[in-house]
MARNU-399613 format. One line per field, with one value per residue (C-alpha): x, y, z; residue number from 1; residue in three letters. Coordinates in nm, 4 decimals, padded with zeros to 6 digits. Layout:
<fikes>
u	X|... $
v	Y|... $
w	Z|... $
num	NUM|... $
residuo	Ala|... $
</fikes>
This chain:
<fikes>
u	00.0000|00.1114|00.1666|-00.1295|-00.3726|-00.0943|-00.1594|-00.5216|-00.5622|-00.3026|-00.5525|-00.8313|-00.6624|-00.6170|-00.9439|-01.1302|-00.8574|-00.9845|-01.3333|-01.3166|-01.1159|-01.4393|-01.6373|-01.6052|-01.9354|-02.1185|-02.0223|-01.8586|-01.5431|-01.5492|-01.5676|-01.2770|-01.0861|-01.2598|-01.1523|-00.7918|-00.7669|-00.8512|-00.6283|-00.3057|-00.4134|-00.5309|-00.3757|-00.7589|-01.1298|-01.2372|-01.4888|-01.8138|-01.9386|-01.7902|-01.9473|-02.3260|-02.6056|-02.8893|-02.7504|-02.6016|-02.2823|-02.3340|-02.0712|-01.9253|-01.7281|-01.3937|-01.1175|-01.2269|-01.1128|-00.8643|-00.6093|-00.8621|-00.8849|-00.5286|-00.4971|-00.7595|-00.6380|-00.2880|-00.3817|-00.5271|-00.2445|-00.0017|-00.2347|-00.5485|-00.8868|-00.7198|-00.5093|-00.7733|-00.9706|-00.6707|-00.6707|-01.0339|-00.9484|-00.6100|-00.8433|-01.1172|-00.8369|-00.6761|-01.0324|-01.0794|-00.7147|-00.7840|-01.0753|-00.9176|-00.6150|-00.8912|-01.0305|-00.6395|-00.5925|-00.9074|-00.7739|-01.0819|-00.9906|-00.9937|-01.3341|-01.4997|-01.2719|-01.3845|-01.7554|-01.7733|-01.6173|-01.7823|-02.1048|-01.8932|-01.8379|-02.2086|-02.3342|-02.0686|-02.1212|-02.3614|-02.0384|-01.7551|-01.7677|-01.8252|-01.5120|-01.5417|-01.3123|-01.5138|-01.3392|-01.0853|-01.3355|-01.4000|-01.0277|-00.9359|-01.1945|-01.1611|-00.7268|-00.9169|-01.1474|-00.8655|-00.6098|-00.9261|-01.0300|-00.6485|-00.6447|-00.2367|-00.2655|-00.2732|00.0446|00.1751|00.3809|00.1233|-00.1742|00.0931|00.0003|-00.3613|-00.3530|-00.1586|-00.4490|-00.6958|-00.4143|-00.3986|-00.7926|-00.9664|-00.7269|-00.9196|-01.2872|-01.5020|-01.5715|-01.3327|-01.6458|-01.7142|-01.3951|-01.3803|-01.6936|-01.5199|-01.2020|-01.4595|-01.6462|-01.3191|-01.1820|-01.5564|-01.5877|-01.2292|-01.2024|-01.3099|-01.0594|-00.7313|-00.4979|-00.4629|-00.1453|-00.3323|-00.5773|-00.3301|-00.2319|-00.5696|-00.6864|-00.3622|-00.4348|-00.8150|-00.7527|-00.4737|-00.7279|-00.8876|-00.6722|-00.4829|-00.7639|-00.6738|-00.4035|-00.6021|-00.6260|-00.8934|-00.8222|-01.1124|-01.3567|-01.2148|-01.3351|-01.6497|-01.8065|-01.8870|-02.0428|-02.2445|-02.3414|-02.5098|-02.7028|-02.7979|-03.1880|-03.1560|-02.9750|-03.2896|-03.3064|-03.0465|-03.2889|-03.4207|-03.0942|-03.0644|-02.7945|-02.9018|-03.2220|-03.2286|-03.1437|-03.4964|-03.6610|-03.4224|-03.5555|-03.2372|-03.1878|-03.3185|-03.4982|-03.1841|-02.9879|-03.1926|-03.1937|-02.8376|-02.7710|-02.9822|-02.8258|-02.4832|-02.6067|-02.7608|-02.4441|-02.2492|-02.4840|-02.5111|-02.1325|-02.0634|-02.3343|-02.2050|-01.8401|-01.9662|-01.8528|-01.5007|-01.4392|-01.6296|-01.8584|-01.7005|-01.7112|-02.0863|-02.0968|-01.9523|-02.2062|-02.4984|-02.3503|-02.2279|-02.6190|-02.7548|-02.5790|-02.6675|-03.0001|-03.0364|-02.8152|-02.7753|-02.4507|-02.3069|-02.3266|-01.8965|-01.8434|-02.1396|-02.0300|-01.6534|-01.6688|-01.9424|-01.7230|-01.4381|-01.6642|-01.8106|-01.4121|-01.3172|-01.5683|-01.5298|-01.1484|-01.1277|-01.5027|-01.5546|-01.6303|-01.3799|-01.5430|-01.4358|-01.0611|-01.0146|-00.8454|-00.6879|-00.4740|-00.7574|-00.9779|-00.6940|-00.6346|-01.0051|-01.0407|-00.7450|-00.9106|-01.1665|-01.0305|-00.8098|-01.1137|-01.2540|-00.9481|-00.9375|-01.2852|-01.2429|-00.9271|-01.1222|-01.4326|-01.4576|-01.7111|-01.4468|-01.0656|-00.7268|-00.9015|-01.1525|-00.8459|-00.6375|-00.9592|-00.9451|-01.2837|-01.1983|-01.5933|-01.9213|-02.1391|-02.3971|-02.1242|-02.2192|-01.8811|-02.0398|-02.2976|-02.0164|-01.8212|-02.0989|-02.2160|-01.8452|-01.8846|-02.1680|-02.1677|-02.1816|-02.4335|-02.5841|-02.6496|-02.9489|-02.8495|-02.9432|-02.7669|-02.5662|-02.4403|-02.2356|-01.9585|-01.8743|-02.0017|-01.8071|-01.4583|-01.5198|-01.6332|-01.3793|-01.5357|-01.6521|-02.0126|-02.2027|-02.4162|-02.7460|-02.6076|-02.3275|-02.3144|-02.1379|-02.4422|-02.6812|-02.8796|-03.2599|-03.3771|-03.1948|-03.2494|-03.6508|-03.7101|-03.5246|-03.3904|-03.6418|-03.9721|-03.8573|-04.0082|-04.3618|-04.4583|-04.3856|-04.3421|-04.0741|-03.9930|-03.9734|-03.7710|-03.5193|-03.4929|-03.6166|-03.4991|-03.1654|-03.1687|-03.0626|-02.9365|-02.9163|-03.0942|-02.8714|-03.0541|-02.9393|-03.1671|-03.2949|-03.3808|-03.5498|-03.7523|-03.8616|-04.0372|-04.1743|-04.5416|-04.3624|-04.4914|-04.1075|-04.0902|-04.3843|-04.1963|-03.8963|-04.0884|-04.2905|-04.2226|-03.9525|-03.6915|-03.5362|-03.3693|-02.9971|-02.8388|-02.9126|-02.7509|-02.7812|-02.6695|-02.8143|-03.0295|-02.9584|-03.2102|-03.1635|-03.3890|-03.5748|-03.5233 $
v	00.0000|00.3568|00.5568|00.7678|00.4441|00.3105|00.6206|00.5934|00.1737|00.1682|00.4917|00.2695|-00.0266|00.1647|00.3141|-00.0369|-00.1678|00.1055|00.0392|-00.3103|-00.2336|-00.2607|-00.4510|-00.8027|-00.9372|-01.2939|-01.4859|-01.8321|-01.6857|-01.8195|-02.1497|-02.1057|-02.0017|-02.2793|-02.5715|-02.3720|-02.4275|-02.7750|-02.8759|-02.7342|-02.8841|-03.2117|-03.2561|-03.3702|-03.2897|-03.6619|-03.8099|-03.6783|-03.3023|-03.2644|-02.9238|-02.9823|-03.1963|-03.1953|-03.4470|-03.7631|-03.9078|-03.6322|-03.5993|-03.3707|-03.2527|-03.0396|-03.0812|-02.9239|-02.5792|-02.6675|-02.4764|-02.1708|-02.2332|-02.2147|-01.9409|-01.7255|-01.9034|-01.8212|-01.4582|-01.4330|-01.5854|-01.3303|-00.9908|-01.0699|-00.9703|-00.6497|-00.8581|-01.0711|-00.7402|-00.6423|-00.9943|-00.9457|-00.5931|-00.7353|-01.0034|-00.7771|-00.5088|-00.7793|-00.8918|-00.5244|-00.4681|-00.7545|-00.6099|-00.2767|-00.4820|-00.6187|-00.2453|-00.1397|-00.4257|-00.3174|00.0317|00.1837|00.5032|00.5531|00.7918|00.4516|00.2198|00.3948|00.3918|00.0191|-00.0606|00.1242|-00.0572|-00.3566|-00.3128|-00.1991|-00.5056|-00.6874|-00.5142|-00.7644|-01.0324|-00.7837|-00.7526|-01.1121|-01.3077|-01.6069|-01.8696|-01.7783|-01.4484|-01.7091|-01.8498|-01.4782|-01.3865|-01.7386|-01.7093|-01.3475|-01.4849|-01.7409|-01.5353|-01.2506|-01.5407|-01.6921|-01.3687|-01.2868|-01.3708|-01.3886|-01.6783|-01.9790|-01.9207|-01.7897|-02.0385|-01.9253|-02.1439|-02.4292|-02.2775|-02.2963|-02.6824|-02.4768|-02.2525|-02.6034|-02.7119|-02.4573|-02.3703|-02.7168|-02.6738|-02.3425|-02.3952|-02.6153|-02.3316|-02.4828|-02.6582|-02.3419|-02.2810|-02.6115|-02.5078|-02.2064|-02.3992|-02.6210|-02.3112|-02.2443|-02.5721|-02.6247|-02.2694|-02.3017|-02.6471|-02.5908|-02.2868|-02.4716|-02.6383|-02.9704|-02.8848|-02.6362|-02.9154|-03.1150|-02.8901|-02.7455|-03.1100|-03.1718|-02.8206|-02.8911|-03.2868|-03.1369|-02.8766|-03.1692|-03.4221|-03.2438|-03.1403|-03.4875|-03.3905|-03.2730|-03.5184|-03.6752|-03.7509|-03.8489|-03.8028|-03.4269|-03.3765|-03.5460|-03.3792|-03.0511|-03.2224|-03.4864|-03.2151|-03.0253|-03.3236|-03.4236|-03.4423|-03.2178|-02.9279|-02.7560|-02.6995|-02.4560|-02.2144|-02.1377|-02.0045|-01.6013|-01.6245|-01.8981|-01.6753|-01.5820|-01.1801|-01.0973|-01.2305|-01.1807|-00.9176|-00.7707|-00.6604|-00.3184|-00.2305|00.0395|-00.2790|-00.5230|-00.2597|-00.2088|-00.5816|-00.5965|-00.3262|-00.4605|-00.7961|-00.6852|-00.4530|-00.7666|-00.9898|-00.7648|-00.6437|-01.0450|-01.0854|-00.8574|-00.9763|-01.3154|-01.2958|-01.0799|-01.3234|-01.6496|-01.7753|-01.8063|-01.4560|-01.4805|-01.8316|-01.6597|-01.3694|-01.6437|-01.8858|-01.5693|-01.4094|-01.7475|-01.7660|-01.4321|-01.4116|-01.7956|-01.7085|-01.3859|-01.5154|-01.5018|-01.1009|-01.0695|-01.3006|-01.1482|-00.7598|-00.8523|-01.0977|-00.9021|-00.6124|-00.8427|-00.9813|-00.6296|-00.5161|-00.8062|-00.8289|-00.4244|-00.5097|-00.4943|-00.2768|00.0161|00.2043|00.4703|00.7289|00.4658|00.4882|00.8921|01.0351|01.3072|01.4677|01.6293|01.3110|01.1316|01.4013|01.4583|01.0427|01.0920|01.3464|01.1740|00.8841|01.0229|01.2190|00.8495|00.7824|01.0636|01.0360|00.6556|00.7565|00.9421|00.8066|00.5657|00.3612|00.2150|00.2934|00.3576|00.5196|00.2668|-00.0193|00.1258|00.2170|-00.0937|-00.2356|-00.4602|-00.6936|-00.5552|-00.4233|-00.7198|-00.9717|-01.0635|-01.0558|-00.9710|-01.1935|-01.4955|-01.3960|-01.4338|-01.7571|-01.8556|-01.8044|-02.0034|-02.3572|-02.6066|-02.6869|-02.7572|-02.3991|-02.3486|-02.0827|-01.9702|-02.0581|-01.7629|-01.7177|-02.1273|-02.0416|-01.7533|-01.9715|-02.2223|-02.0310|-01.8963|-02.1699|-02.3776|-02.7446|-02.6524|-02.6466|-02.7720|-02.5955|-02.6506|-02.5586|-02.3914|-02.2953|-02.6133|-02.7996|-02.8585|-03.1474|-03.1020|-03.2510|-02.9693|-02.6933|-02.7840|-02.9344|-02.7496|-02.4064|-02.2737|-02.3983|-02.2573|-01.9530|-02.0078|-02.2773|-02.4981|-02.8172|-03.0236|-02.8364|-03.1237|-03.3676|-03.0528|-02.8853|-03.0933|-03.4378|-03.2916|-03.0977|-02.7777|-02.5439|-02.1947|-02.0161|-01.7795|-01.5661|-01.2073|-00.9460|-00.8452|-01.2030|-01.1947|-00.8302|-00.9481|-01.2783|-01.1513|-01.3107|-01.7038|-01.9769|-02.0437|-01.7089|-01.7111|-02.0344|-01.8660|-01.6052|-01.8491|-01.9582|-02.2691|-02.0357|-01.7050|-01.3910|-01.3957|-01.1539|-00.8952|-00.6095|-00.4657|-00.7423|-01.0762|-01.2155|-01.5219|-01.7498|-02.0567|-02.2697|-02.1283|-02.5037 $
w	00.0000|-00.0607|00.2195|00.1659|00.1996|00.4712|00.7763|00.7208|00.6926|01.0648|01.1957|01.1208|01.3217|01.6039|01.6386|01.5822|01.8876|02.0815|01.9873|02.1056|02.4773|02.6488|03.0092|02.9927|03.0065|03.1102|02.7819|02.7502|02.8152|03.2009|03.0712|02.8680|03.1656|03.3593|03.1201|03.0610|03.4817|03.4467|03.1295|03.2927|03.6401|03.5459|03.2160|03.0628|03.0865|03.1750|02.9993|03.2438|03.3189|03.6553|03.7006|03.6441|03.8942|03.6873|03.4547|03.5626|03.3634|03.1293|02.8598|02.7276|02.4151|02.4828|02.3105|02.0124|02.1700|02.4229|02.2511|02.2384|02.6386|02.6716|02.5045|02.7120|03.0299|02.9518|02.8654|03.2162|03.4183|03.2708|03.2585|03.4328|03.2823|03.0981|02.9128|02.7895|02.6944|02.4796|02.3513|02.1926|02.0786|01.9007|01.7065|01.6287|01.4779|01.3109|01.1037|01.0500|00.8790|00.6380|00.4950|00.4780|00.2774|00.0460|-00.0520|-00.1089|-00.3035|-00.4950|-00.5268|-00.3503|-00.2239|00.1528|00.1563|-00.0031|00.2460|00.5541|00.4638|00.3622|00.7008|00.8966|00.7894|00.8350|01.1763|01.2343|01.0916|01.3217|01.6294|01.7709|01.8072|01.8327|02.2130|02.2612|02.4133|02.2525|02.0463|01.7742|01.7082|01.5816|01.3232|01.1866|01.1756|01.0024|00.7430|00.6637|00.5525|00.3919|00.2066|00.1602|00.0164|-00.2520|-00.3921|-00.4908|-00.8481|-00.8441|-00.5587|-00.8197|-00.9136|-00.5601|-00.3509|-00.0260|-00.1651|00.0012|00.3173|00.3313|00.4913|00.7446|00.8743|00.9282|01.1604|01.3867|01.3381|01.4437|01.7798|01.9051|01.6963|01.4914|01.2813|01.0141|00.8560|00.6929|00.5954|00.4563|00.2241|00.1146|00.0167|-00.2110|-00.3388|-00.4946|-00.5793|-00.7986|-00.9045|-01.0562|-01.2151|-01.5576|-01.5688|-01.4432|-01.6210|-01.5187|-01.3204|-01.1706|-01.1166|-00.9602|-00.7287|-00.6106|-00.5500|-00.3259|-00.1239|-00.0529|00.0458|00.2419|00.4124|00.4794|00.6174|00.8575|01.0752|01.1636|01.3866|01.6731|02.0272|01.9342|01.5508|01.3450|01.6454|01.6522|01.2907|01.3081|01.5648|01.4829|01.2038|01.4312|01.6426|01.3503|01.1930|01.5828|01.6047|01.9075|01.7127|01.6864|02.0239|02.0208|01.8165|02.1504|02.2503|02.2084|01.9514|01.7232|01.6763|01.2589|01.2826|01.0847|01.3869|01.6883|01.9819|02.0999|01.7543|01.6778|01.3607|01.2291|01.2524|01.0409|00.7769|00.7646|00.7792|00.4620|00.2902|00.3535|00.2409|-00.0774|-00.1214|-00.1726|-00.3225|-00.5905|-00.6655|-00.6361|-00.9159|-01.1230|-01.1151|-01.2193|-01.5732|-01.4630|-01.1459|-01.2464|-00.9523|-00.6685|-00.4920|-00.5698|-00.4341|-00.1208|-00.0908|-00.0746|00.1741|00.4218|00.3415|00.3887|00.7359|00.8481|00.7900|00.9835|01.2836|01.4156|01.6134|01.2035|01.2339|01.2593|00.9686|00.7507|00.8096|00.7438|00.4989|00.2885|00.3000|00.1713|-00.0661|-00.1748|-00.2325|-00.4290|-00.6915|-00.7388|-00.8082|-01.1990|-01.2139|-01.3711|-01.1078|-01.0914|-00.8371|-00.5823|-00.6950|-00.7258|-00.4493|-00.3587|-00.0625|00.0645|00.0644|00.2490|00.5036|00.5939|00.6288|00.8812|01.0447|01.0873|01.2166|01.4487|01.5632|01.6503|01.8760|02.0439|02.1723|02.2354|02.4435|02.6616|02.7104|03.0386|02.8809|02.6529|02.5242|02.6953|02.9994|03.0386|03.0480|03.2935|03.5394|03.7030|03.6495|03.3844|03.4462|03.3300|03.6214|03.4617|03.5867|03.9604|04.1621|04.4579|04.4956|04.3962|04.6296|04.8957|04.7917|04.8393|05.2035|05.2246|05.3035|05.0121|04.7584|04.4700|04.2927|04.0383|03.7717|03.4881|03.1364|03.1345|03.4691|03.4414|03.3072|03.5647|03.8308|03.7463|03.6790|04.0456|04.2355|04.1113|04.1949|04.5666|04.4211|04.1568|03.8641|03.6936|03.3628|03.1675|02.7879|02.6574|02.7694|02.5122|02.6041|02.5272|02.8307|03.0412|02.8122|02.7490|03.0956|03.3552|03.2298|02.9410|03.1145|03.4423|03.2526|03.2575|03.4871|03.7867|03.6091|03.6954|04.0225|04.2573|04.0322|03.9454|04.2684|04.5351|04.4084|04.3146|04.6573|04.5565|04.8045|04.6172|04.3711|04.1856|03.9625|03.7492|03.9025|03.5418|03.5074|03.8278|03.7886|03.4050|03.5609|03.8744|03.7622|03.6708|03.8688|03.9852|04.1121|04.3300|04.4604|04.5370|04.7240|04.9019|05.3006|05.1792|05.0454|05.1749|05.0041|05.1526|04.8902|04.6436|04.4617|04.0928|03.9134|04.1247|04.3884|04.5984|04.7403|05.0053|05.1446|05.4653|05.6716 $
num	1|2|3|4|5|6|7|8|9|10|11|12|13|14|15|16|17|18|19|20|21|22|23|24|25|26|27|28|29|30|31|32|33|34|35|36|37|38|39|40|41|42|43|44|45|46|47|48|49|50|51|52|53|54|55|56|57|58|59|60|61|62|63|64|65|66|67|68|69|70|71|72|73|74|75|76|77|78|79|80|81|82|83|84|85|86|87|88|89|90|91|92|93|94|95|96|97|98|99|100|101|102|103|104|105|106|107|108|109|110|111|112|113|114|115|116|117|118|119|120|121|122|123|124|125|126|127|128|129|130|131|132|133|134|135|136|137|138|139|140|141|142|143|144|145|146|147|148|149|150|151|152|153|154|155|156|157|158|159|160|161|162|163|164|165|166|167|168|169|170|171|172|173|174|175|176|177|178|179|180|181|182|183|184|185|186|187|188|189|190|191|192|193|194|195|196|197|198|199|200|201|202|203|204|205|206|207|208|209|210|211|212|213|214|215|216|217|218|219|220|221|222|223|224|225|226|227|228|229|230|231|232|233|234|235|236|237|238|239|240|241|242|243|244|245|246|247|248|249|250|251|252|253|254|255|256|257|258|259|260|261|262|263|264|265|266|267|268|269|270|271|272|273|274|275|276|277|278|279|280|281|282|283|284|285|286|287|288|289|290|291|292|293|294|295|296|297|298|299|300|301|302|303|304|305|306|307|308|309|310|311|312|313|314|315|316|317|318|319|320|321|322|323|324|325|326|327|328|329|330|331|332|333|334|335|336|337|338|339|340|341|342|343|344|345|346|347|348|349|350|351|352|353|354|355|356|357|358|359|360|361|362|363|364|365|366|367|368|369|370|371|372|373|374|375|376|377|378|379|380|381|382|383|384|385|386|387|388|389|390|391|392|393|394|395|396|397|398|399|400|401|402|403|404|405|406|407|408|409|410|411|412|413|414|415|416|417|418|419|420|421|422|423|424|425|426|427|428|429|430|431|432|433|434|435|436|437|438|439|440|441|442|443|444|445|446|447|448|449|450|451|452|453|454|455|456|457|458|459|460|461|462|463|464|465|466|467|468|469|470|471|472|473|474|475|476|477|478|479|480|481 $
residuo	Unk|Unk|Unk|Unk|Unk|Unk|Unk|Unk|Unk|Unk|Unk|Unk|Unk|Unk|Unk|Unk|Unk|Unk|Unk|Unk|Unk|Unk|Unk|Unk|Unk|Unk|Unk|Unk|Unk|Unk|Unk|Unk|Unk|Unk|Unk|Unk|Unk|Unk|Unk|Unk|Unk|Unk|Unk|Unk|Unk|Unk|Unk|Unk|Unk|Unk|Unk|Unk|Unk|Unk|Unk|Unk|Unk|Unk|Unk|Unk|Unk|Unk|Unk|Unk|Unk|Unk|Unk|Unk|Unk|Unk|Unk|Unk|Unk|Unk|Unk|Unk|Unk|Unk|Unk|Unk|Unk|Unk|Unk|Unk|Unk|Unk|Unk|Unk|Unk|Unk|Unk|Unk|Unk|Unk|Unk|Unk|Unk|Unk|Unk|Unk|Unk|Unk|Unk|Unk|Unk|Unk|Unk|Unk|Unk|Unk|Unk|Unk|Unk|Unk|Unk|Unk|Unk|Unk|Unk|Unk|Unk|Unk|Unk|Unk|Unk|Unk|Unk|Unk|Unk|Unk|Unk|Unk|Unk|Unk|Unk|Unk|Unk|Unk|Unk|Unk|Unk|Unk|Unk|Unk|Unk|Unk|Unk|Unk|Unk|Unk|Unk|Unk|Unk|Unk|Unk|Unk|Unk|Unk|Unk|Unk|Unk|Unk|Unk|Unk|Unk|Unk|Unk|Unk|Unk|Unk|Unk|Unk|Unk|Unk|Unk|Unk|Unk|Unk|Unk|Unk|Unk|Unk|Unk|Unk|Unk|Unk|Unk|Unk|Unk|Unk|Unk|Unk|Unk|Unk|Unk|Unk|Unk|Unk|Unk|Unk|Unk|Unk|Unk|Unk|Unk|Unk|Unk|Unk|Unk|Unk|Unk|Unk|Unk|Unk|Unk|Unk|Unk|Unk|Unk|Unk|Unk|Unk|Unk|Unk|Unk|Unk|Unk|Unk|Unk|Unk|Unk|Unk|Unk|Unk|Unk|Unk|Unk|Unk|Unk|Unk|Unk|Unk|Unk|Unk|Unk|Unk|Unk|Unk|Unk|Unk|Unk|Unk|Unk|Unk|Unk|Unk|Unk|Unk|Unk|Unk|Unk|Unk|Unk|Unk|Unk|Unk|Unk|Unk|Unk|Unk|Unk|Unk|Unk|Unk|Unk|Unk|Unk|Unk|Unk|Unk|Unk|Unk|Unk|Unk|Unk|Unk|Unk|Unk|Unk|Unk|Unk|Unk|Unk|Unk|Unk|Unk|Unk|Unk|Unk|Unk|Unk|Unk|Unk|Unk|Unk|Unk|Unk|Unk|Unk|Unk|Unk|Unk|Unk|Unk|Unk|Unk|Unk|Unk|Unk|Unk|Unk|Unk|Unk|Unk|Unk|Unk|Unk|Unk|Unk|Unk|Unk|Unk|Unk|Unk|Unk|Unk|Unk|Unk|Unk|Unk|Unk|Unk|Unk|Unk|Unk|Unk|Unk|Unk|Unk|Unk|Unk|Unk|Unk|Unk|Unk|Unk|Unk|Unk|Unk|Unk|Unk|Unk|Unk|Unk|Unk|Unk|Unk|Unk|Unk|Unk|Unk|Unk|Unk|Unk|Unk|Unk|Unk|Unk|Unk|Unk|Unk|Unk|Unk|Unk|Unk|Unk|Unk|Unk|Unk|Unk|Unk|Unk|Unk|Unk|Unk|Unk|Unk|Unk|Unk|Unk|Unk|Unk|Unk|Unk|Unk|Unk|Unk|Unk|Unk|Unk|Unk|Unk|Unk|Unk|Unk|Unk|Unk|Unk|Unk|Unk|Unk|Unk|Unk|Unk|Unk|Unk|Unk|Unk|Unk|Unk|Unk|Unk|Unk|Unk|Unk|Unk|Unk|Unk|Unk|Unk|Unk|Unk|Unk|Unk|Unk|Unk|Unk|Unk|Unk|Unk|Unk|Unk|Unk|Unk|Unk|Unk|Unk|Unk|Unk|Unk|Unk|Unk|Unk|Unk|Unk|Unk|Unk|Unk|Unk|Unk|Unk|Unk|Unk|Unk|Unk|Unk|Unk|Unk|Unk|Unk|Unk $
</fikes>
């Protein structure tokens, strides 16, 4: 890049970095740090859930992030919860810089660049916060996507590489099945254009992509279940889960958002279909699969906004479209401006930035560190939570007691039976709490102020259980006896 699309692409970096230094929040990220504990401690998982009661000789499925868990436990050993802030925000920037590679690479000019990512990030901002090992999948596929769309990588030596990224990608998440499909997108889309070295060495490259996911600790059980788990007949029951929700229909999505989400995705659609005779069909193949997977789970927002963008970029590569090369000093300078604007204002907010990091309070005030550190006083026993408080239940109580459920639990039973029905009536109360004798309730006070009129509730407040502890983010309830 010249240096006049160089200051503005590492401005941009820094301002999405800064963007993304924000609260930790509830999120499977406590699990990660849970299982990262446990790996290093006990050198395995075991075979059996050893945090959860509701379930006996439940098993679960592990090791197809444990170098994810590592990673994030590793993180927090050496710099605590700010570190693994800077983590995400590292990631996040790192997504963000390919795309702006792709426009440079297209010769857009940085007025275009900046306005294409910032709907990218928009359209991504439901996942950007999120500590998860699925930032990994978005990064990965965005080098995938940015190393495909090159037209000069069939006869560049890097295309040997590729097999490289499945290696390290199927040890921190199973989200290598998609890049798997893009790697055939392109392997199909190209065939009847190679050469049959070309051929040759495509077919070597995607069986390589292939074969190597191997290599993981569990070999061919590693590979295969991601994909058992998706043809399981009780998949469906994660559509009652917040984030598998399709983004047309999800709540906690506002209506400015849905329309920009389609605009981005008809954006690409679109420029894709009209590189189709330039490009062939492979960028258009793309824009389908990453619209297809938006619009069916909103969790898909990061990889739709970025990888539309990318897509959006490519296919406007060899196009006709010269407003969105011209540039000019000015243009440059005022994107700058701009920019640096951005970072100067997310330096010294406290809501997010530099000042935010070094502040202290690295946790969300949604994350209940007061109330966990009460029930850690408490004598043992079995604590029933909701989904979303596990994993930082079980990070903190480290073993001493046990959980009703935690977000790598996805068995139908517990989901249907004792966490979503909960919700609107009293059934199953005596074989979930009484049989199991449950000790605590632990409940987020939203969750608790949104269901004041649920039959569980009323049971709660009834004469056989007690308030012991409540703040802003949680309420605590033990048995009265």
């Amino acid at each position: 890049m010249r240096l006049s699309r160089q200051v503005p692409a590492a401005l941009f970096t820094i301002a999405v970095f800064l963007l993304c230094l924000s609260p930790i929040r509830l999120d499977d990220l406590f699990l990660y740090l849970t299982f990262g504990r446990k790996l290093i401690g006990d050198g395995g998982f075991g075979p059996i859930d050893t945090l959860i009661f509701t379930i006996k000789d439940y098993h679960w499925e592990l090791w197809h992030e444990w170098l994810a868990y590592l990673i994030y436990y590793g993180t927090h050993s050496l710099a605590g919860y700010e570190g693994l802030i800077v983590l995400r925000a590292t990631l996040v920037a790192a997504t963000s810089f390919i795309v702006w590679k792709a426009c440079a690479r297209a010769k857009l000019n940085p007025a275009a660049t900046l306005a294409l990512l910032s709907l990218a990030l928009f359209v991504a901002s439901p996942r950007l916060f999120r500590d998860r090992s699925s930032v990994f999948t978005d990064l990965f596929n965005l080098c995938l996507l940015f190393a495909l769309s090159d037209s000069r990588l069939q006869q560049a030596q890097r295309k040997w590489f590729l097999p490289g990224l499945f290696l390290l990608w199927i040890q921190v998440h199973s989200g290598y099945l998609i890049g798997w499909f893009f790697v055939g997108l392109f392997y199909l889309s190209n065939w009847l254009r190679w050469n049959k070295k070309e051929r040759l060495e495509w077919t070597i490259i995607f069986s390589g992509c292939v074969l190597i996911t191997l290599v993981n600790p569990v070999f061919l059980h590693g590979v295969l279940w991601p994909v058992r788990a998706i043809f399981a007949s009780d998949w469906g029951i994660l559509g009652q889960i917040t984030e598998f929700a399709p983004t047309m229909s999800a709540d906690f999505l506002s209506d400015t958002y849905k329309i920009f989400f389609i605009l981005l995705t008809a954006a690409g659609l679109l420029s894709a279909a009209s590189s189709l005779k330039r490009e062939g069909p492979f960028l258009f193949l793309v824009a389908l699969t990453l619209a297809g997977l938006g619009f069916r789970y909103s969790r898909m927002a990061a990889l739709t906004g970025f990888g539309m963008s990318l897509v959006i970029a490519a296919s406007l590569a060899r196009s006709r479209f010269e407003l969105l090369r011209r540039e000019s000093k000015l243009q440059s300078s005022l994107v700058c401006l701009l920019i640096v604007a951005a970072c100067v204002y997310l330096s010294s907010t406290s809501e997010r930035g530099l000042r935010f990091l070094f502040a202290g309070n690295p946790l969300h005030n949604s994350v209940p560190t007061e109330a966990v550190n009460f029930l850690k006083t408490l004598p043992p026993g079995n604590v029933f939570n909701e989904w979303v408080l596990g994993g930082y239940l079980a990070w903190e109580l480290d073993g001493r007691q046990k959980i009703a459920a935690h977000g790598f639990v996805s068995d139908p039973k517990l989901v249907e039976h004792y966490i979503y029905r909960f919700s609107v009536s009293r059934e199953g109360w005596n074989d979930i709490v009484l049989a199991n004798d449950v000790r605590y309730f632990f409940l987020r006070r939203q969750t608790f102020e949104e269901s004041r009129h649920a039959a569980w509730i009323k049971e709660l407040e009834g004469p056989a259980w007690r308030a012991i502890y409540s703040d802003g983010a949680a309420i605590l309830f033990t048995r009265a006896n």
